[in-house]
C-alpha positions in Angstrom: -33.2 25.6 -28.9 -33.8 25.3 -25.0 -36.0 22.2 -26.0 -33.2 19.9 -27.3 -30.7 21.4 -24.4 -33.3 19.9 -21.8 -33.4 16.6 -23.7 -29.7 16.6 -23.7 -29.8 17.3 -20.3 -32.3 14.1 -19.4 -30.4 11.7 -21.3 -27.5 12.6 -19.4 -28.8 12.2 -16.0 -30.3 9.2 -17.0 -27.4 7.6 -18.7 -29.1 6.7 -21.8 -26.6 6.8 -24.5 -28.6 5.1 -26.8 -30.8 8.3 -27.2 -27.6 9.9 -28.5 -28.3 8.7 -32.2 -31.1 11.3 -32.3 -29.7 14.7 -31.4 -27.8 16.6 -33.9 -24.2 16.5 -34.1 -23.8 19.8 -32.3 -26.2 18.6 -29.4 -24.2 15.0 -29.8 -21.5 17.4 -28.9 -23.0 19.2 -26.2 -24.0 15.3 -24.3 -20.5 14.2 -25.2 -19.4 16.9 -23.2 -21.6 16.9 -19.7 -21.1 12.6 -19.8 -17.0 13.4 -20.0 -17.6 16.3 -17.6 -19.6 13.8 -15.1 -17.0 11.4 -15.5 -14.1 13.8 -14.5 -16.0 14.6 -11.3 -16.6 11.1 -10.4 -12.7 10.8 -11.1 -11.9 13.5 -8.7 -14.3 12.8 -6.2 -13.0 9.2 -5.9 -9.5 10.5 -5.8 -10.3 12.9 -2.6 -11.9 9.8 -1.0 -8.8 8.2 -1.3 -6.5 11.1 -0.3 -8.8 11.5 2.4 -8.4 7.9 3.4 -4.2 7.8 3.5 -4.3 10.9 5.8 -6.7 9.0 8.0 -4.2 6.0 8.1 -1.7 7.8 8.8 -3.2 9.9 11.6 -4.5 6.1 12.9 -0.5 5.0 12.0 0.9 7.9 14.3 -1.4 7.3 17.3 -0.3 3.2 17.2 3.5 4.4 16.5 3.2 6.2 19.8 1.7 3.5 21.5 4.2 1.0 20.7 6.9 2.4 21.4 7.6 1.4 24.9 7.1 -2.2 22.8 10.8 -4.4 22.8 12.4 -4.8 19.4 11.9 -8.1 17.4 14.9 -9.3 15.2 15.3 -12.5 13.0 15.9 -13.9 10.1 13.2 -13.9 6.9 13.6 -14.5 3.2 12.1 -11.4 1.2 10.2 -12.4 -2.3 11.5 -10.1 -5.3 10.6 -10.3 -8.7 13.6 -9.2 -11.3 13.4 -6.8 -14.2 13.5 -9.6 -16.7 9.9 -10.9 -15.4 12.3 -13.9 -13.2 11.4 -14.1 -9.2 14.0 -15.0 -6.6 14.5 -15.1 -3.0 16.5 -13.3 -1.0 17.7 -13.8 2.7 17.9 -10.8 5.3 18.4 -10.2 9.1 15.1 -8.2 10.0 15.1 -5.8 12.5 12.0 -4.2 14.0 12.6 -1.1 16.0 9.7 0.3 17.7 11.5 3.0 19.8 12.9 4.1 16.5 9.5 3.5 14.2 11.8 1.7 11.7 11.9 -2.1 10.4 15.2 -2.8 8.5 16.6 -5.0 6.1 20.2 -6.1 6.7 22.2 -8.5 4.2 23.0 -12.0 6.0 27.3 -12.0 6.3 28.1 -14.9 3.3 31.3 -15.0 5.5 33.4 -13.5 8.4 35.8 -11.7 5.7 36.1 -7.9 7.0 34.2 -7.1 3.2 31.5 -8.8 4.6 31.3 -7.2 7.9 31.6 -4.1 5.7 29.3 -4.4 3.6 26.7 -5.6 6.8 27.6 -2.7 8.8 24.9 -0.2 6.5 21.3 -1.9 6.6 19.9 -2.6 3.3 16.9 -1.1 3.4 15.0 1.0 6.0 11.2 1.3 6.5 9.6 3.7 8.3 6.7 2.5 10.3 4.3 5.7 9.9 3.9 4.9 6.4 2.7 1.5 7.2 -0.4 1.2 5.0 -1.0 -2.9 4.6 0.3 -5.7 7.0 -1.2 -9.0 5.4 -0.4 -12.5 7.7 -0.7 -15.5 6.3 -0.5 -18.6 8.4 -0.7 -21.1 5.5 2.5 -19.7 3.9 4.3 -18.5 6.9 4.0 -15.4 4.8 4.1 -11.5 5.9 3.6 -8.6 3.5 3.7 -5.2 4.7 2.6 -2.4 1.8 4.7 1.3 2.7 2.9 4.8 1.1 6.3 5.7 0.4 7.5 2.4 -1.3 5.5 0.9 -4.8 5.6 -2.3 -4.2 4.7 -4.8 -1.5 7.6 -6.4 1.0 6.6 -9.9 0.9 8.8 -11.9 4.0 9.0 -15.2 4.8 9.9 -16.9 8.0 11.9 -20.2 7.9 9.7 -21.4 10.9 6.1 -21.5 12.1 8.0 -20.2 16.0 9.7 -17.4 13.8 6.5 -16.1 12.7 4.5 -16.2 15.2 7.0 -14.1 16.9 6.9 -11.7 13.9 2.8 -11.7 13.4 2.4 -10.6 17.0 5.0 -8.3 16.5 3.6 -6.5 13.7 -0.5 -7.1 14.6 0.2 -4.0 16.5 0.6 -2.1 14.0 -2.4 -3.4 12.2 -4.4 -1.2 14.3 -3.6 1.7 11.7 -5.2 0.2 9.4 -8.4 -0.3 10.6 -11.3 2.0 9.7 -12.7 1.7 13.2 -12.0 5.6 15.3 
């Protein structure tokens, strides 16, 4: 009957799911279904704001990559924080290079020695980063601490520099590319 439709219709845009005891299982049913179909909205609305919002970073990223281009590389040593697969965390030194002319910061293994394996094996970076899919740069004076979040990459690169002169150099460095983050047009 259109009567109990309309009342299963008010409970739902009011929220009241303690009303739900009185309607009959197949108008139980019928509520069940408009709260599941106003969550589903909610859950795609939410996830076009946030699609919405990493194509605005990145537009924002693509204008600061541009700007800094002109800007002169930074290169130093920083200890990157990694956690292993068996739950255990370790540190783990690399020569970082930040490359604004080429939009990349990389990750280079320290030489352990000057055997040519070790010049070998330093001769191909460790890991490269490309700077238009900067989405996070988090300073942190206390802990001498940098940690940079990538759209491309899952996790976080946490760095560490050795000295408060070391990472100053690398927080003005990489404040430019803060920018991109900002919500401000």
């Amino acid at each position: 009957p259109a009567w109990l439709k309309q009342t299963a219709y008010n409970i739902f845009v009011s929220g009241g799911s303690h009303w739900a005891c009185c309607l009959t299982s197949k108008s139980r049913k019928r509520w069940q279904h408009m709260a599941n179909h106003r969550r589903a909205v909610e859950k795609m609305n939410a996830r076009a704001r946030a699609e919405e919002e990493k194509l605005n970073r990145r537009r924002r990223s693509t204008v600061v990559m541009t700007e800094n281009v002109a800007l002169p590389p930074v290169e130093g040593f920083l200890t990157r924080f990694r956690r292993s697969i068996f739950g255990g965390e370790y540190e783990q030194p690399h020569r970082v290079v930040l490359d604004p002319a080429a939009g990349t910061l990389t990750l280079w293994d320290p030489p352990a020695d000057d055997s040519t394996q070790a010049k070998a094996a330093a001769a191909e970076p460790r890991k490269v980063y490309r700077l238009s899919f900067l989405d996070m740069v988090n300073i942190s004076d206390k802990f001498l601490q940098i940690s940079l979040g990538f759209a491309d990459h899952k996790k976080v690169l946490s760095l560490t520099a050795r000295t408060k002169a070391d990472f100053n150099s690398w927080a003005m460095a990489l404040s430019h590319y803060s920018k991109s983050m900002s919500t401000e047009e």
